[in-house]
Backbone as ProteinMPNN parsed JSONL, in Angstrom:
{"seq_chain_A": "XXXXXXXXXXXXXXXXXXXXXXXXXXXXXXXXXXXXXXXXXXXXXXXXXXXXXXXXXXXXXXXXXXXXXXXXXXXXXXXXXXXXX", "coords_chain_A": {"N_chain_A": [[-1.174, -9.034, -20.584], [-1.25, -8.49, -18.059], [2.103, -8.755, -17.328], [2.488, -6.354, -18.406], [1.319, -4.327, -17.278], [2.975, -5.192, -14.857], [5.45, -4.22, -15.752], [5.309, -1.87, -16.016], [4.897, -0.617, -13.379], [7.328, -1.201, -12.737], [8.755, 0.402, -14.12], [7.864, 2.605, -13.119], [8.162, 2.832, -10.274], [11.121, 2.912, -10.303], [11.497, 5.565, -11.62], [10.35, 7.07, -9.608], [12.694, 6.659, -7.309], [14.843, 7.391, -8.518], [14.004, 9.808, -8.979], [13.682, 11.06, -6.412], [16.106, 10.414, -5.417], [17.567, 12.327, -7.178], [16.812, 14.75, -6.558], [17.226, 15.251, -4.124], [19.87, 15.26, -4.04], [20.303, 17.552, -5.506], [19.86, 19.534, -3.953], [17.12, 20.498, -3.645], [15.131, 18.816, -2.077], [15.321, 17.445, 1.264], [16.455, 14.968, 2.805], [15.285, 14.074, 5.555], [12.75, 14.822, 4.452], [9.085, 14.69, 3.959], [8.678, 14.686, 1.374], [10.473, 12.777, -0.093], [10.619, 10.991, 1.483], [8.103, 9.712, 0.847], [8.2, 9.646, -1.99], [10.31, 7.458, -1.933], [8.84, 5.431, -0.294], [6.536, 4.823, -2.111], [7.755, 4.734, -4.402], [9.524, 2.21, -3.837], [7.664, 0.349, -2.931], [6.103, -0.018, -5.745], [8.816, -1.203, -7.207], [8.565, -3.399, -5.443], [6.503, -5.039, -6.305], [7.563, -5.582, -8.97], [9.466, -6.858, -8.666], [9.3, -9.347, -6.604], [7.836, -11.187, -8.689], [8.818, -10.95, -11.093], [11.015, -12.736, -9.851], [13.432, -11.606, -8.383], [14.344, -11.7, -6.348], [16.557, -10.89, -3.863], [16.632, -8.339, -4.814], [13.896, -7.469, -4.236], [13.83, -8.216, -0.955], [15.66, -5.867, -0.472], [14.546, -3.729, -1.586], [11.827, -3.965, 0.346], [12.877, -3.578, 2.559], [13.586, -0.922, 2.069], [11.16, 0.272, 2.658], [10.332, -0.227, 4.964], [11.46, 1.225, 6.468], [11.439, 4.103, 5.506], [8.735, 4.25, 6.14], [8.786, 4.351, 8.946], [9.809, 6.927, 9.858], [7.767, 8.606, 8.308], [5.252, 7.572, 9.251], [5.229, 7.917, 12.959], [5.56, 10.7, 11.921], [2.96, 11.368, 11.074], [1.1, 10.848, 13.032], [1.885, 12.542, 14.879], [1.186, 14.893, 14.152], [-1.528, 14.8, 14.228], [-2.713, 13.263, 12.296], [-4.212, 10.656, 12.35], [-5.997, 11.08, 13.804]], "CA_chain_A": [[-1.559, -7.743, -20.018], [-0.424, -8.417, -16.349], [3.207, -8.658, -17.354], [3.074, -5.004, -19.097], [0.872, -3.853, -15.989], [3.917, -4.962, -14.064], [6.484, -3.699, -16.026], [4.823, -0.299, -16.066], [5.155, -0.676, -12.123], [8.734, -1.063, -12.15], [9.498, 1.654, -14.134], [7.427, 4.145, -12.214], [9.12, 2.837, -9.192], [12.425, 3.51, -10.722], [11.512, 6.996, -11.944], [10.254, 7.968, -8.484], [13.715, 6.593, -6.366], [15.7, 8.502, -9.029], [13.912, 11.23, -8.944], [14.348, 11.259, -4.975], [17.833, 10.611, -5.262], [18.456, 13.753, -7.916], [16.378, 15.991, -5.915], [17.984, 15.472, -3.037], [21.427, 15.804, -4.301], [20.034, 18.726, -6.089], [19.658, 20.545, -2.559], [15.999, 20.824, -3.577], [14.68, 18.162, -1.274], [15.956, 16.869, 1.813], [16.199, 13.223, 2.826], [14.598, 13.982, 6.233], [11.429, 16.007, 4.356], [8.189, 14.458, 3.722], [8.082, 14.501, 0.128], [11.024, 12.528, -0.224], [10.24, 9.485, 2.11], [6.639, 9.337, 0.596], [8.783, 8.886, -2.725], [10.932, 6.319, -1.572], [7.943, 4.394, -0.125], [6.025, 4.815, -3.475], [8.728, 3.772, -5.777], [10.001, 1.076, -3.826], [6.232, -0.784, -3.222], [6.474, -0.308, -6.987], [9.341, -2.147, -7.244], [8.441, -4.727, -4.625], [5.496, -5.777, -6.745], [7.823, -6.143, -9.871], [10.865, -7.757, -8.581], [8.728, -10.653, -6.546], [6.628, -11.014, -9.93], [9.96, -11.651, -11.881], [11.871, -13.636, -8.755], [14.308, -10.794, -8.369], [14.159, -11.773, -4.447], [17.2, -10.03, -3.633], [16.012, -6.708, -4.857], [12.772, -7.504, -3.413], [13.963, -7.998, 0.008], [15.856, -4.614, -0.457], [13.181, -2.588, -1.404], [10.646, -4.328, 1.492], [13.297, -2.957, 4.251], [13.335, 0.546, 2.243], [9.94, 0.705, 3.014], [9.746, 0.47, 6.253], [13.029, 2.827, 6.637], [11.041, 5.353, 4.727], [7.649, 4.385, 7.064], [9.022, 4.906, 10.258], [9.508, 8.015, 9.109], [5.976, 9.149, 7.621], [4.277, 6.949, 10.43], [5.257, 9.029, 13.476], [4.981, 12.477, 11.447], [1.434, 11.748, 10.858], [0.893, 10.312, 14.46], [2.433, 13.686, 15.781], [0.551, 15.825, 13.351], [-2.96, 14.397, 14.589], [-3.796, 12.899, 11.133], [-5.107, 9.767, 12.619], [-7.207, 11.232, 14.96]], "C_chain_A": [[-0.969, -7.563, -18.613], [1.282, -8.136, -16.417], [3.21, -7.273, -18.108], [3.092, -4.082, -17.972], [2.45, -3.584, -14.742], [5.609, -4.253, -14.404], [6.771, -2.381, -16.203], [5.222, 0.274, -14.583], [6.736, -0.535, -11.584], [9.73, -0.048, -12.68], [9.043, 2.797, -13.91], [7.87, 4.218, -10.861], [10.546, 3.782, -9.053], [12.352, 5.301, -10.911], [11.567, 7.589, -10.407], [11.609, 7.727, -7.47], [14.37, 7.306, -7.133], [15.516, 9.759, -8.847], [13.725, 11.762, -7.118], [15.569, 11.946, -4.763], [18.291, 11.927, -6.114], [17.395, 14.725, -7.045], [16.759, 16.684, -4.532], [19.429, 15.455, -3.063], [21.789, 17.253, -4.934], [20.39, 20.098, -4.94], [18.116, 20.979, -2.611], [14.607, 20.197, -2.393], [15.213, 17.676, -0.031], [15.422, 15.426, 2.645], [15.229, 13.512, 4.407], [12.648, 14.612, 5.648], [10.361, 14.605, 3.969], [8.299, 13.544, 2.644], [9.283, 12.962, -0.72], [11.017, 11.373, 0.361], [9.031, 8.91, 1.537], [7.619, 9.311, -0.753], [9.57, 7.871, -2.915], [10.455, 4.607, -1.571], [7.481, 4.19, -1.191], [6.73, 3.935, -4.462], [8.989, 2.333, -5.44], [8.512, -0.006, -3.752], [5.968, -0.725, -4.59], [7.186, -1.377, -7.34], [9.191, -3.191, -7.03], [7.522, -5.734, -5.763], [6.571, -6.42, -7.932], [9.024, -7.11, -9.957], [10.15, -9.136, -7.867], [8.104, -11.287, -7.691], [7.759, -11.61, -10.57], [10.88, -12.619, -10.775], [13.26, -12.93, -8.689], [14.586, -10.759, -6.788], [15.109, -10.807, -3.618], [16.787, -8.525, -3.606], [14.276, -6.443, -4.246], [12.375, -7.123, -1.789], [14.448, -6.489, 0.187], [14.79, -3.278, -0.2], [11.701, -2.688, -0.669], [11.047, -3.164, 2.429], [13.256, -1.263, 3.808], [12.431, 1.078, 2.481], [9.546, 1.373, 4.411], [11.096, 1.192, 6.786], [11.788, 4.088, 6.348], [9.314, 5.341, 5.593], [8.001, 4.535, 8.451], [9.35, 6.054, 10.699], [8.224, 9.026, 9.159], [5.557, 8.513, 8.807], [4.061, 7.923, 11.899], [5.068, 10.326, 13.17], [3.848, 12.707, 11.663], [0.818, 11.798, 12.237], [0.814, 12.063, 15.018], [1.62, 15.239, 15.413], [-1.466, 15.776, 13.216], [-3.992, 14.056, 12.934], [-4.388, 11.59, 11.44], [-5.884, 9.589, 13.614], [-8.07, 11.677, 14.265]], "O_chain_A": [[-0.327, -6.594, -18.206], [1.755, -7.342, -15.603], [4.354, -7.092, -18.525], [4.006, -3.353, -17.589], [2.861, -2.597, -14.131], [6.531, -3.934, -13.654], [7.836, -1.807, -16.433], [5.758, 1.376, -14.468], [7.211, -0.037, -10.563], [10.823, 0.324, -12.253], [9.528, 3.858, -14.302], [7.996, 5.282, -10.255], [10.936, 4.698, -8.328], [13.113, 6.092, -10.354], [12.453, 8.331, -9.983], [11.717, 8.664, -6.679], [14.744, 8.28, -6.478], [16.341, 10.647, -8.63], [13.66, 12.96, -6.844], [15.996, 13.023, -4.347], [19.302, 12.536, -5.764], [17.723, 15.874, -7.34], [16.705, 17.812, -4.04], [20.09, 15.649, -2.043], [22.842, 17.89, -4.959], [20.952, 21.181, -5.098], [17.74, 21.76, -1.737], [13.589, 20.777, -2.016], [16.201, 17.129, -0.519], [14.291, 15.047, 2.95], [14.148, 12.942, 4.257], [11.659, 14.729, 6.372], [10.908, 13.534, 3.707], [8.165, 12.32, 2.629], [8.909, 12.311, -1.695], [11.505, 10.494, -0.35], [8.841, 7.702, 1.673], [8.248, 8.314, -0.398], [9.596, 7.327, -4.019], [10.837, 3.535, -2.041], [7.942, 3.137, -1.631], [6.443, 2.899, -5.062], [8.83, 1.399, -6.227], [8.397, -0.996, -4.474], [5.353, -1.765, -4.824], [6.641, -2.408, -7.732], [9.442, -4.093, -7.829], [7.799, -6.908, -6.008], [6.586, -7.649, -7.998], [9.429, -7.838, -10.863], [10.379, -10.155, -8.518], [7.759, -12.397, -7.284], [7.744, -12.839, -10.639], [11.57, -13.394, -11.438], [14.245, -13.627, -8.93], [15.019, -9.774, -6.19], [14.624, -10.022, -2.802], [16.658, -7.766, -2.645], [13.723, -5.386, -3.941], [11.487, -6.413, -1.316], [13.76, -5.791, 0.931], [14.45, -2.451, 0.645], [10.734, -1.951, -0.859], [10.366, -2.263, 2.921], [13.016, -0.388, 4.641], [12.455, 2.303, 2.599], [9.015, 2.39, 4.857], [11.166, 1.624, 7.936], [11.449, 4.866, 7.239], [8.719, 6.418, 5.635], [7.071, 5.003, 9.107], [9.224, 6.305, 11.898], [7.921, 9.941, 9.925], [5.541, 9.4, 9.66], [3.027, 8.572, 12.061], [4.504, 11.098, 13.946], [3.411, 13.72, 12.207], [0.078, 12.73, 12.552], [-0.193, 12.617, 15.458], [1.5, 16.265, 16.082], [-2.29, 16.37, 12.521], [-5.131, 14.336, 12.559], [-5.269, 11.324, 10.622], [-6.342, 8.595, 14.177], [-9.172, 11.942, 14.744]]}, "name": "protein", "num_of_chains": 1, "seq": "XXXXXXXXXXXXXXXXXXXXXXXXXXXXXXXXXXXXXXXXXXXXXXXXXXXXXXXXXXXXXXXXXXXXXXXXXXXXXXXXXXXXX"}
């Protein structure tokens, strides 16, 4: 059951960086917007879980640092936008 759990994880990861990447090649999204870093983050902590899980370390480390690419980002927005006050 855990190994389906995680394999469910890595392809909802996948869906959501693709569907980043075609939305923003689309011209529908743009890479600085919101919705598009909060998919990034999403998919790739997806990933993260399923590539350490299988020892995919490489792609692991990858999709750690897209994280916090894609949180430094969202982190200040919110900051600036008084959602953690």
């Amino acid at each position: 059951m855990m190994s389906i759990t995680i394999d469910v994880l890595g392809w909802i990861g996948s869906f959501l960086l693709i569907l980043a990447y075609y939305q923003n090649s689309k011209g529908k999204i743009t890479a600085q917007s919101t919705i598009y870093q909060v998919l990034n983050v999403v998919g790739s902590l997806c990933l993260i879980v399923n590539t350490l899980y299988y020892g995919a370390y490489p792609s692991g480390v990858v999709n750690i640092i897209w994280v916090f690419i894609g949180l430094q980002y969202l982190v200040p927005w919110e900051q600036s936008n008084g959602w953690f006050e």
